[in-house]
N, C-alpha and C positions, 0 to 999 in steps of 0.2 A: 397787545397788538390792536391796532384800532381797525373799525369797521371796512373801512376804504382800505387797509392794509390787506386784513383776510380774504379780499374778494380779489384783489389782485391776486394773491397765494391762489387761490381758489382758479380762477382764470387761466394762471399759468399754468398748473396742475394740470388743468380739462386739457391745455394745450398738447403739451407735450404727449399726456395720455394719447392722445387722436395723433398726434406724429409717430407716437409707437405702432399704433394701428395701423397706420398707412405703409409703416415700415416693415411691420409685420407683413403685411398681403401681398409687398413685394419684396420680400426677403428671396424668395428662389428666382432667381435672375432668369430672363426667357433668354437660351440656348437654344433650342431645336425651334426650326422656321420650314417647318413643312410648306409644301405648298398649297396644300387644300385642307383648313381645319375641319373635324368633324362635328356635326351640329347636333344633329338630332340620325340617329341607325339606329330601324327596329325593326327592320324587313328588308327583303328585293324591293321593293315601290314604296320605303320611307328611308331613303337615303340621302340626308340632307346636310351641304358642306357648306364654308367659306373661302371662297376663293381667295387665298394667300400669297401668291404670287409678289414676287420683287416689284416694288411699284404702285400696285393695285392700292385700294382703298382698302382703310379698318372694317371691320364690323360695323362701327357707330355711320359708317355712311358707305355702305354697299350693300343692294339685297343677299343673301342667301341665293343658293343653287342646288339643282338637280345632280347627282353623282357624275354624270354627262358635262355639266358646267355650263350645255347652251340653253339648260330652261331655267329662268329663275323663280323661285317659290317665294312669295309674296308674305314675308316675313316680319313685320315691324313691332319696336321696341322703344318707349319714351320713359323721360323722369322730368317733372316739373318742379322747381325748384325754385322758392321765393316770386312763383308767377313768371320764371323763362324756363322754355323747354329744352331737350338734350336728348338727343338721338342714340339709342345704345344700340341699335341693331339699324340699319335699313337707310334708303338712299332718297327719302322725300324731303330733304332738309340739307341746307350749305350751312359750313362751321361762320361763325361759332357756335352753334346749334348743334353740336354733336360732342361726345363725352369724347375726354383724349386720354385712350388706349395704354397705359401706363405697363402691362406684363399679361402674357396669355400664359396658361401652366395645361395640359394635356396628361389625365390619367387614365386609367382600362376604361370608365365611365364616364369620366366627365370631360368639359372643356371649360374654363375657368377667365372670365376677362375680366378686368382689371381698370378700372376705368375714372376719370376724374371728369365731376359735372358739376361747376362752377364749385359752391363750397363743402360739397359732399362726395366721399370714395363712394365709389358704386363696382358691387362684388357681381357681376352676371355669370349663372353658370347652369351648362346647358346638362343635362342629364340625361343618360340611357341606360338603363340600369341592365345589370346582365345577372340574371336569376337563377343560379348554375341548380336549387334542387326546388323550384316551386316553377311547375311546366304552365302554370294557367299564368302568371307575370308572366313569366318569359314569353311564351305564347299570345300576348297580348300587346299588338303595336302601336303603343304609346309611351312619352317621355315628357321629359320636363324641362323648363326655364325656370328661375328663378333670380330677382334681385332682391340682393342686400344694402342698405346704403346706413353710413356713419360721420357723421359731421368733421370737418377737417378743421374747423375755428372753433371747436365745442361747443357753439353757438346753435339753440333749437333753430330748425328753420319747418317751413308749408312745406310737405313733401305729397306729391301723388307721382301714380306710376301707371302706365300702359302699353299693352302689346295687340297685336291684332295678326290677323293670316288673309290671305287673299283666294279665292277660288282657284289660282296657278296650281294647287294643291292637286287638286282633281285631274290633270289633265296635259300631255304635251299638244293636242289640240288649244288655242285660245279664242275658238270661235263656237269650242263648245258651250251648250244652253247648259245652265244650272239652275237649281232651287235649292231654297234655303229652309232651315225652323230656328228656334230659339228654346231651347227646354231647360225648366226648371224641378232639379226632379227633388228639392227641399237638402238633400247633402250637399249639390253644388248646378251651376250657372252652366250650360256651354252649347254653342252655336252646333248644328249639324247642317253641312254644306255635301249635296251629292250634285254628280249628273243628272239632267230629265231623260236621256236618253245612254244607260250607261252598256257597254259591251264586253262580255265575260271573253278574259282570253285574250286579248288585244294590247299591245302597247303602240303608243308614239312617244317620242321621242323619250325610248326607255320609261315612261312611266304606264300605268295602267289605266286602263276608261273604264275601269269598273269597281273602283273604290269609295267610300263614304270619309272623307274628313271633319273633325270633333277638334273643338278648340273651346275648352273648358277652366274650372277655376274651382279649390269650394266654397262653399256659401260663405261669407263673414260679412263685417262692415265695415261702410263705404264702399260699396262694391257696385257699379253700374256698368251699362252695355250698350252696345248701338251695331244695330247691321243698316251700313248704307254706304255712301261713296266718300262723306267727309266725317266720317268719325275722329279721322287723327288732327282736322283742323279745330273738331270740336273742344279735344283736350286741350289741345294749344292755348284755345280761349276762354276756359273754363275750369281744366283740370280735371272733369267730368265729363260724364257720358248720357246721353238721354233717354235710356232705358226703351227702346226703340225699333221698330226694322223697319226695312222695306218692303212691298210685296211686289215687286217690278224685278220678279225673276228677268235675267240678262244672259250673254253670255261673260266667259270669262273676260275678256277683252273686246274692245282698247278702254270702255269705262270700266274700271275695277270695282266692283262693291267690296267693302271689306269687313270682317266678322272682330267689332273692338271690344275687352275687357278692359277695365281703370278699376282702381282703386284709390280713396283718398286716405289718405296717412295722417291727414292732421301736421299739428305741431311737433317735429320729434328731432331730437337729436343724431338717432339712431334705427334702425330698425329691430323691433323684439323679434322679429321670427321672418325667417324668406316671404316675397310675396311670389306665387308660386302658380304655374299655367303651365296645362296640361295638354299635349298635343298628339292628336292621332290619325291613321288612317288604317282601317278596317276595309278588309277585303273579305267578303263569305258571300259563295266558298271561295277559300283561296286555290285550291290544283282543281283540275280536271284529270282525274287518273284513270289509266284503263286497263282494269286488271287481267291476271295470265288468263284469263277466260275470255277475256274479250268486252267483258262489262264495262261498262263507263261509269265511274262514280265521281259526286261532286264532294268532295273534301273540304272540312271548314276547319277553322281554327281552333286550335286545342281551348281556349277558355271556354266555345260554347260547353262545355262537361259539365263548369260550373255556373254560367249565367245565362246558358241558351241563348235567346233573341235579346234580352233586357241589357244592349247598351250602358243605360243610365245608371241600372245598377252598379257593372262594372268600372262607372266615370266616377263614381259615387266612393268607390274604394281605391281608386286608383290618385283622387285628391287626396282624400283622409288619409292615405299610408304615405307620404312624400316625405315624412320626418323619419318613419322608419327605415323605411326603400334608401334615403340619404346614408343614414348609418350604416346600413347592410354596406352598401355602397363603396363607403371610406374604407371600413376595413376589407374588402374584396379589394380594392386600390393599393392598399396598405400593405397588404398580403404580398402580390405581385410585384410592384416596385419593388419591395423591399427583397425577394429572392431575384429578383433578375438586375439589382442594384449590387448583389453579391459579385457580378459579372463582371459588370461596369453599368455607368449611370448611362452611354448611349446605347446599350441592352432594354434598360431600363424603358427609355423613349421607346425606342421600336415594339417595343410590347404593347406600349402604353396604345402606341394608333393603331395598331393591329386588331386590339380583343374590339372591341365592337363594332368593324367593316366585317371581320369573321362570323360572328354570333346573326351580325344583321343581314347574312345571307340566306338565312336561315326560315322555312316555316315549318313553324308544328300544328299537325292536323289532327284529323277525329273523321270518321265513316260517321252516317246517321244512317237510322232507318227509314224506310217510309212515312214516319210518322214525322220524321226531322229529330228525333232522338238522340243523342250523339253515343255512339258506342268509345269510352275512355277507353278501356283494353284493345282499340284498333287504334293504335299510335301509330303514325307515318311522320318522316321529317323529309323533306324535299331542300334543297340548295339547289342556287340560282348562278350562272355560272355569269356572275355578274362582269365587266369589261371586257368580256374576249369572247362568246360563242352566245349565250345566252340559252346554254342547254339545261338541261334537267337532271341533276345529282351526276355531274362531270366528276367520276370517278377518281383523274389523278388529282382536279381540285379537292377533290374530297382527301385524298391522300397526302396534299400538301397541306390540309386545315387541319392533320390529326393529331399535330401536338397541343393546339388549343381547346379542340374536344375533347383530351385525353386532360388534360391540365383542371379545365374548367366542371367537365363533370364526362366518363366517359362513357356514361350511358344513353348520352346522345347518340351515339355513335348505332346504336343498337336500333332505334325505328328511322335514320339514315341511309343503315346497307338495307332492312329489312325490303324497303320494296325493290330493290334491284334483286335482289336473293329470289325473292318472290317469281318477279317474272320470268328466271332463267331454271329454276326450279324442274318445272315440267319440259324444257325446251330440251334437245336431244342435237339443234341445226348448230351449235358452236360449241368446240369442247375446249377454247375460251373464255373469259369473262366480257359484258359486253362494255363498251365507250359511258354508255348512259343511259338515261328513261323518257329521254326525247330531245329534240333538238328545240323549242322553243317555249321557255318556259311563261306561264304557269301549266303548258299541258303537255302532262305525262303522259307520252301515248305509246310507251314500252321500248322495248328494243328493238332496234333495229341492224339487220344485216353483218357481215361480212367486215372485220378492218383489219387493217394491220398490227395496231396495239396489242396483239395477243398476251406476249409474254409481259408489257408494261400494265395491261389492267387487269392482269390474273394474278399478278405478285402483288398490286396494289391491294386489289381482295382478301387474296389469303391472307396479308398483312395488317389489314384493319380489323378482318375479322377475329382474328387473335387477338391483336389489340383491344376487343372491344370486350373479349371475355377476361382478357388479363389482368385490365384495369376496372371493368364492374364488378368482375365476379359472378355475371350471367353467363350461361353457359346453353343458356336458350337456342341463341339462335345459331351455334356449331353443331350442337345437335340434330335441329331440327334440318340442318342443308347441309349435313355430314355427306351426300351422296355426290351432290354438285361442288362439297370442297373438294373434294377429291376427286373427281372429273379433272377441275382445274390443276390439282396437284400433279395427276398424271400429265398433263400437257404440258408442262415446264419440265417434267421430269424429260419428257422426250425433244422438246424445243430450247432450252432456257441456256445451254452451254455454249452453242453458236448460232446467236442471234443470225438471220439472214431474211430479207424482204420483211422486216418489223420494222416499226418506229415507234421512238421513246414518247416521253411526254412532250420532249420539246421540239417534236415532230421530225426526228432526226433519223435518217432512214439509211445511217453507213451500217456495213456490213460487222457481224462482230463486236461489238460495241461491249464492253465493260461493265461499264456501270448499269446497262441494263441486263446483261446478263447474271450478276451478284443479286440486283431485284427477285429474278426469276427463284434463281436459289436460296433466296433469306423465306421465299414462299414456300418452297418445299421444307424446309426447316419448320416454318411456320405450319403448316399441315402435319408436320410431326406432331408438334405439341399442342395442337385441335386433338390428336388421335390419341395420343396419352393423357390429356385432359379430359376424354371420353371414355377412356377404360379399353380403348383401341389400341393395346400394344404391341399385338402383330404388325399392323399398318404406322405404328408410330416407329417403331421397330426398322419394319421399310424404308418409311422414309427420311429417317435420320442414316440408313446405309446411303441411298441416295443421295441426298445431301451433303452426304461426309465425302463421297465419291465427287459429285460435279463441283465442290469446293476446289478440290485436289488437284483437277484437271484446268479449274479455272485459274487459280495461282499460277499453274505452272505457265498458263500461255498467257495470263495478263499482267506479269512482270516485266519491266523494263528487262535491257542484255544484261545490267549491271543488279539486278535484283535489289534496285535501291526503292521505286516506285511503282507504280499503276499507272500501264499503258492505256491511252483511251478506246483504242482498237490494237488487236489481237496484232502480235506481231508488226507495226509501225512505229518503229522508236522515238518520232517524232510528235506521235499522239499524247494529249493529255487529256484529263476532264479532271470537274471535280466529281466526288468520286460520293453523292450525295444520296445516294440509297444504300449507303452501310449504314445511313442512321436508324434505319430501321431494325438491323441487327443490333445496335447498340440500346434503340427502347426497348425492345423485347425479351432482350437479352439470351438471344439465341446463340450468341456467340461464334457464329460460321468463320468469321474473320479475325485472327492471328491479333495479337495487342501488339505484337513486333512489327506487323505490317501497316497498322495504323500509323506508329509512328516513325516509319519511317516514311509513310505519306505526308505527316506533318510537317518533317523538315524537305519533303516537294514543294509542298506548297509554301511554304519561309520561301525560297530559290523565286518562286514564279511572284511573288507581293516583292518582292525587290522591285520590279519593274511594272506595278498593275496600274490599270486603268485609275482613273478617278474614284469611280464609285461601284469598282471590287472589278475582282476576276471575271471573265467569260464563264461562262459554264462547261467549254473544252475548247480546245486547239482548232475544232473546226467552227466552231460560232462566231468566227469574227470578233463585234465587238455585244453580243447577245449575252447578258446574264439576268439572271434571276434572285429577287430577296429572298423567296421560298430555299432555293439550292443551296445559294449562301449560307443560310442559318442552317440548314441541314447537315451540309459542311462544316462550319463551323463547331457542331455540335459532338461529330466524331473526333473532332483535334483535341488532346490531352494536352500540347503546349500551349499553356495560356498566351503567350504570345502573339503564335499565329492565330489561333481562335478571335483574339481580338481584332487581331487586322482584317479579317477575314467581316466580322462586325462590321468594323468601322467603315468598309467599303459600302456598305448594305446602309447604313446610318447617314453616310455624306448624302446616299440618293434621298432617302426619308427626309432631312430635311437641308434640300435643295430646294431652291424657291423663284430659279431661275426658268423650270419647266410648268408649265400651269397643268390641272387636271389633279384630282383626287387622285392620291395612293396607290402606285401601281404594282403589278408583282413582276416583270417581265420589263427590264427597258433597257437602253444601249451605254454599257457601262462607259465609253465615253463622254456622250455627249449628255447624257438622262434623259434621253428623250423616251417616250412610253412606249413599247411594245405590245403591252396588252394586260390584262388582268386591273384594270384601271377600277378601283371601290372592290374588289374582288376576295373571295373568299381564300385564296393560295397565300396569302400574308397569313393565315394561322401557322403558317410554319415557322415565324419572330418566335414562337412558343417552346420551339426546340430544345431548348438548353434546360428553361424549368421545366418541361414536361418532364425530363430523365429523372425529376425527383418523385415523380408521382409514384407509392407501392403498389406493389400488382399484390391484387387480393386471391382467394382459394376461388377456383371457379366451380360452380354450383350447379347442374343440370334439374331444373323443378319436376317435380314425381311426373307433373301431366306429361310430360314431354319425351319420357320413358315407358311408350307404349309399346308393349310388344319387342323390344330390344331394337331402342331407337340408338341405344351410346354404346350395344355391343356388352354390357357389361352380365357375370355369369345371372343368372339365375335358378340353376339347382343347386338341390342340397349335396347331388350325390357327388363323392370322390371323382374330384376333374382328374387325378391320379392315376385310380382302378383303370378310370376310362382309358388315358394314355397308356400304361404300360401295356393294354390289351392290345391297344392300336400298335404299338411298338414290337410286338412280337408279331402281327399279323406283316406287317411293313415287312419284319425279317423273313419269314417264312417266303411272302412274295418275290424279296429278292433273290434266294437264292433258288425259285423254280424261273424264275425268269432267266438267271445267271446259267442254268442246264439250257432251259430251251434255246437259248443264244448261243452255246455252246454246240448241242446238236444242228443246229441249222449250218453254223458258220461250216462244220466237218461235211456236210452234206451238198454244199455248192463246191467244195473243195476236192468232193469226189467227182460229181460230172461238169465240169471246168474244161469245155471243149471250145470249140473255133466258132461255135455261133456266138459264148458269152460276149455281152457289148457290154461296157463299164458307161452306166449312166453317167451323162455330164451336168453338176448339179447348178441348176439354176440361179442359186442363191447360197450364202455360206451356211453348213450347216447348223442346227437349233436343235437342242435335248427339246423333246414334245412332253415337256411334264405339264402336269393338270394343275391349272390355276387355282390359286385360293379364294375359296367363293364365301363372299359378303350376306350372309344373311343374319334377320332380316331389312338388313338396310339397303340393301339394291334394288334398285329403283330402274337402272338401267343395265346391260348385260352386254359386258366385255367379257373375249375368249383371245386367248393368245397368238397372234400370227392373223386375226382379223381387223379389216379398217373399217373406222367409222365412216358414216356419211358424208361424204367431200362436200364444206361449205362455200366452195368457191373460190376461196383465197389463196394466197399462195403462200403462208405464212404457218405452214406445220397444222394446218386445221384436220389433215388427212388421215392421223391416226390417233388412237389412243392406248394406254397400256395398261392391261391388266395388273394395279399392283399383288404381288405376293407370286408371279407366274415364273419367279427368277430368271428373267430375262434382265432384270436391271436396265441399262442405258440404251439396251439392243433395239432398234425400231423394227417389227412384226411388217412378216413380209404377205404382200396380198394373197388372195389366196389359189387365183389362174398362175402365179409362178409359184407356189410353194415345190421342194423335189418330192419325189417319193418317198413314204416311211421306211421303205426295204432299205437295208443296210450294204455296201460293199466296202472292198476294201480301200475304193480311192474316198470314199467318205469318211472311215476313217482315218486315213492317211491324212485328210484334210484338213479334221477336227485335229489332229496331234498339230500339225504343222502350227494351227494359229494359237494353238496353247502354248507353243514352244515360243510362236514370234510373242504372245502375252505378256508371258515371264519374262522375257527377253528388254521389254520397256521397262515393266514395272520392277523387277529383282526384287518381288514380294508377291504376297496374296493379300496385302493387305488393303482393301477397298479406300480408304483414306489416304494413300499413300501415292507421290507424284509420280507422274509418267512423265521423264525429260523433264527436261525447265525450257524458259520461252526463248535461249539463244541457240539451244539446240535442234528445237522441232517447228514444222512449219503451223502456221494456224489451222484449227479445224474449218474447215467452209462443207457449209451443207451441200456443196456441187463437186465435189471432190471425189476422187475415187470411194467407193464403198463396197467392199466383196467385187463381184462382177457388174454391179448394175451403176447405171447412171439415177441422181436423184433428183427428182422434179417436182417443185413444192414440197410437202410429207411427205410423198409416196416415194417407193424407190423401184424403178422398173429396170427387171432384167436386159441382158443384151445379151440372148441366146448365139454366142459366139466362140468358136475355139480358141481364137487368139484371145481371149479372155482369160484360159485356163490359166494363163501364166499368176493371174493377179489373186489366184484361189487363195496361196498363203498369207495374203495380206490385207489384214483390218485398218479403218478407223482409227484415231483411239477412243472415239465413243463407245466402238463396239468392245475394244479392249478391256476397257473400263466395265461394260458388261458379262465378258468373260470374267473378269476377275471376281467382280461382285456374286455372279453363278458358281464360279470354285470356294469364295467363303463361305457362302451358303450351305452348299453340299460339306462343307468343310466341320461347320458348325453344328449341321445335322446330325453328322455322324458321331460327333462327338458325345451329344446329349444322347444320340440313340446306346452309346456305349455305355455312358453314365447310368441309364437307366437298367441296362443288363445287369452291373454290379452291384443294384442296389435291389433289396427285398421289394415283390411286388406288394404293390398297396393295394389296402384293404377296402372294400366298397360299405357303407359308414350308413347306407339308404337313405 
């Protein structure tokens, strides 16, 4: 073969190779066309998109934007190629000057463009990495760009590359003054651009005024830089940069100064390794928190632990690790796609834009001392309730991001609730959980006041909080607010069956409500197994009767007449919802809810996707045209038919990527039209995580020695025969009863002898109550509940009025104040009284068994908390008598709240007697010392 032959071979060979290439990098066809890609998320105030819209301009010729979409961040990105420039990012340049956008690919990390500029692919790809077990990366708000380019003719060509940021960075002000530096700290290159004038605590237009932005590189060669106003014409005409600044500090606007890195590449075919730029904006401190004492403390960012003040060091490592961090990266990508591909691939997508708007709502902080110290063992994480309130660890958003945190690592989750645990700790004014830790964030300035969320963010608590021990294996922090879960547990226990004056998360304030009332319940379950996880088996004990009980009573009234589905309110055949807080049951695996009942919700919801909207179901029958991607995938995640499970996706996925409605990622919008409702960049899309979180295993939960001080988890600590103990206690119990059983016996003969014309038969107030003595919590009581006493009235009207002693077997019974309690003397219409409503008891139930329905829901009317009760009318919590004879009539007839409490007090006493019997038959045990 001759000379001129092999070089042709040769030629065509390079050819083809580079058409493989090309073919390669678009081998995954772009499908999903969101409307706002993600750019760079690594906090609330580095939220950085591309506005995607039907229409709009590429990347290669639009700025970047604000999560908001009306501030644009000052973004720019060039490739010089044979001496003509090509715009990969930004809008200072008309085509042909601009690379043409060939496939965008969207993973948990990354965002991936695809790009052709003149004779060379150019790979841009933006990076945010999400660091699920190193909290100093995670914690540290920086990301990456990088370009790749590979010749399309095989043919070397001059290749340089450049990017730059704009002070837009700093600031929704553009008339704010800035100053600049330039530091070289020998590992790498990068501009520091702050405010002269910066203000802690403050946003405009959603950004913050008290941030420092860092746009860096690491050292190598060819590498040059220029702060001033024509950097990027500079490259245009050079390819280079003049190693240079200004010192004619400006404000942001209308002359832009801009902060430029280049690199020259030389001659190359190819590129050997990304050229790579690091982009940050640092807040310290980031919260302003005010602890339950009332202190103010300034919170910084979890890396200070490892690099204090020294910036540069951490720019330093943050360049150097980019081939690592990449790796990590892929297979985190890898990972995820590939189980939620299991699904379907448009599962897949919605994950894929989910995990870093979730993660980047996110900061992790550190206390310092005096000295600025940072104390690591004082971990706090704060969320930012980014597109819809702007509050400070918005609870049910927290509860909507729990498959993500659960997925991702779910010890997150653990210095998340810790400060809200914290500040309601000591507080005694809500015997609910509160809303949040402030209404404007970055400053947490505690709780506040009175709502009506009782039963939505008491369930959401006690459900995270399980969660969070379930799936770390810390058992810290149930332990350590053992007293306030159970505060909370009581409240649902007494409110959660018939929702009335509460509203859900989606501010829905109908009477009875379903789905929130299942919530409330999956909480009390949930407190069960905090209480058995603790070594609390009396109180787990409890509250799995409870739970087993308010199940029973809920089936019966929230079934359709045809016991096919779930009504959305109690009794209205016309009601639906989805039915998205049984997912919680299903991650925890609490089990409250029937598998028969599930599916026969499945083939409901098959019935209602006959006919749904565009972009999925409502959220219920009263929303109009209102739905949620968080509910959806929640939904979805309970349905065993793969079928409707997918449809159910695929509703959720049309809105994802629809690109007809502009604005970053919403959780909340009008499944007709997709117009956004709220949660716009927002943290409630951690609920896309749904389906792979169910694969995460729950680990052995742990409680650390420190934490077991004094009998923090209840659990024994003698040596001696808990046995000896009981059987003493058990003959003393028998002895008591039958001198009590005499004295009641003499007395009864004794009104029965002088029983003249003066006796008057007290008319009792309220329905009668056995006065047994509560089971007292030591030493974990913190606070002191007695039975038939009400707490402090918080004001509201939403059941805040009492709470219940558990272990007082009262069960469901609400404790009546204590100016109408009756007398303890006994007669015979009190008796007579007490027979009657044990007879009407048995009469619902034809059992003792507390799990077991009373009626079904075509039989009996709804419970409503205004509804007859004993003799009293009820208002708010409380239930006030109506000292009236024409009352008398209504003495035989309960509730079935309260029935449910009768019956649970006959199992009780049932169960008692039982073991008290067993223990008689068996030899008394021996005390062991």
């Amino acid at each position: 073969m001759s000379a001129l032959a092999r070089l042709l071979w040769l030629t065509l060979v390079l050819w083809f190779a580079s058409l493989m290439g090309l073919a390669r990098s678009q081998s995954s066809e772009q499908t999903f066309f969101p409307a706002s890609i993600p750019l760079s998320i690594r906090s609330p105030y580095m939220s950085v998109w591309h506005p995607s819209t039907n229409g709009s301009q590429p990347l290669s010729h639009q700025w970047p934007t604000f999560w908001g979409q009306s501030s644009i961040m000052g973004w720019a990105g060039k490739i010089r190629v044979d001496g003509e420039t090509y715009a990969w990012m930004g809008q200072d340049y008309n085509p042909p000057f601009t690379g043409n956008i060939t496939n965008v690919q969207i993973t948990p990390t990354r965002t991936i463009f695809v790009m052709q500029a003149g004779p060379m692919n150019v790979t841009v790809t933006f990076l945010s990495p999400i660091e699920s077990s190193d909290w100093v990366l995670q914690s540290l708000p920086f990301s990456y760009v990088s370009v790749e380019a590979n010749s399309l003719d095989g043919q070397t060509h001059s290749v340089q590359v450049y990017s730059d940021i704009s002070a837009e960075w700093l600031s929704g002000d553009r008339s704010s003054l800035v100053k600049w530096s330039q530091q070289n700290s020998g590992g790498s290159l990068y501009h520091k651009i702050e405010l002269q004038s910066p203000q802690r605590g403050v946003e405009i237009a959603h950004q913050a005024q008290d941030g420092i932005a860092y746009y860096g590189m690491a050292s190598r060669p060819g590498l040059t830089w220029q702060i001033a106003t024509n950097p990027r014409d500079v490259f245009h005409d050079k390819g280079t940069l003049e190693n240079s600044a200004s010192n004619a500090f400006a404000s942001i606007a209308p002359v832009f100064t801009v902060f430029g890195i280049a690199v020259d590449l030389g001659q190359i075919q190819s590129t050997s390794e990304p050229v790579t730029w690091t982009i940050g904006y640092v807040r310290n401190p980031s919260i302003t928190y005010t602890a339950a004492d009332g202190s103010v403390q300034e919170l910084s960012p979890y890396f200070v632990s490892k690099y204090g003040a020294d910036i540069g060091a951490a720019i330093d490592d943050i360049t150097a690790a980019y081939s690592d961090v990449l790796k990590k990266s892929i297979a985190f990508d890898e990972a995820i796609i590939g189980n939620a591909s299991q699904v379907s691939s448009q599962y897949a997508d919605l994950v894929s834009l989910a995990a870093r708007q979730t993660m980047g709502s996110l900061d992790i902080t550190v206390s310092t001392d005096a000295d600025g110290k940072p104390n690591a063992s004082d971990v706090k994480i704060f969320m930012k309730d980014i597109g819809t309130s702007g509050r400070v660890n918005p609870v049910e958003r927290m509860y909507a991001a729990l498959p993500t945190l659960v997925y991702v690592n779910a010890s997150f989750l653990g210095p998340l609730l810790s400060p809200l645990l914290e500040a309601q700790d000591g507080s005694t004014s809500l015997p609910y959980a509160a809303q949040d830790l402030g209404t404007s964030y970055p400053n947490a300035t505690g709780i506040h006041g009175a709502h009506k969320q009782g039963i939505e963010q008491t369930g959401n608590m006690l459900i995270m909080l399980y969660a969070h021990a379930r799936f770390s294996g810390d058992g810290s922090l149930i332990d350590r607010h053992y007293n306030l879960t159970r505060r909370w547990a009581d409240y649902l226990v007494n409110n959660t069956l018939t929702p009335f004056n509460q509203a859900s998360a989606d501010g829905e304030t109908f009477a009875n409500m379903t789905n929130l009332a299942i919530k409330g319940i999956i909480g009390v379950k949930a407190m069960a197994e905090i209480s058995r996880s603790l070594g609390q088996d009396f109180d787990a004990q409890q509250y799995d009767s409870h739970a087993s009980a308010l199940v029973g009573s809920w089936q019966s009234l929230a079934l359709s007449s045809d016991q096919q589905h779930i009504l959305g309110i109690y009794g209205n055949q016309a009601s639906w919802a989805l039915m998205y807080n049984l997912y919680a049951d299903k991650l925890l695996g609490t089990n409250v809810v029937s598998q028969t009942l599930l599916q026969d919700q499945a083939q409901f919801y098959r019935s209602l996707l006959q006919s749904t909207p565009p972009f999925g179901l409502p959220i219920d029958s009263g929303a109009s045209q209102t739905t949620s991607l968080a509910w959806l995938l929640f939904t979805a995640a309970t349905v065993q038919d793969d079928g409707v499970r997918n449809n159910l996706i695929n509703g959720a996925w049309a809105r994802a990527s629809s690109n007809l409605t502009s604005g970053a990622f919403p959780s909340e919008y009008d499944a007709g039209t997709g117009a956004i409702l709220g949660g716009t960049a927002g943290p409630a899309v951690g609920a896309l995580f749904s389906i792979v979180a169910l694969s995460v295993p729950n680990t052995t939960i742990v409680v650390p020695p420190s934490q077991d001080n004094g009998g923090g988890s209840g659990k024994d600590r003698s040596k001696s025969n808990v046995g000896a103990i009981a059987g003493g206690v058990v003959g003393g119990v028998v002895f008591l009863g039958l001198f009590a059983l005499g004295v009641l016996l003499f007395l009864r003969r004794r009104r029965r002898q002088s029983r003249d014309e003066d006796e008057k038969i007290d008319v009792l107030e309220g329905p009668h109550r056995p006065q047994l003595s509560p089971y007292r919590y030591s030493p974990h009581d913190n606070y002191q509940m007695t039975y038939g006493v009400n707490s402090p009235d918080s004001g509201d009207a939403n059941g805040a009025g009492h709470l219940e002693m558990i272990g007082s077997h009262t069960s469901l019974m609400p404790p009546q104040p204590d100016r109408d309690r009756a007398p303890t003397g006994t007669s015979k219409l009190q008796e007579l009284s007490l027979n009657a409503r044990l007879a009407y008891a048995e009469s619902l139930s034809g059992s003792s068994n507390v799990g077991s329905q009373a009626g079904t829901a075509s039989s009996r009317e709804p419970l409503s908390p205004l509804g007859p009760r004993s003799m009293g009318t009820r208002t708010g919590s409380q239930t006030r008598s109506t000292h009236s004879g024409a009352n008398s009539q209504s003495m035989g007839s309960l509730s079935p709240t309260d029935v449910l409490g009768l019956r649970a007090e006959v199992e009780n006493l049932r169960r008692v007697m039982q073991e008290i019997h067993q223990e008689r038959l068996e030899p008394p045990p021996e005390y062991t010392g």
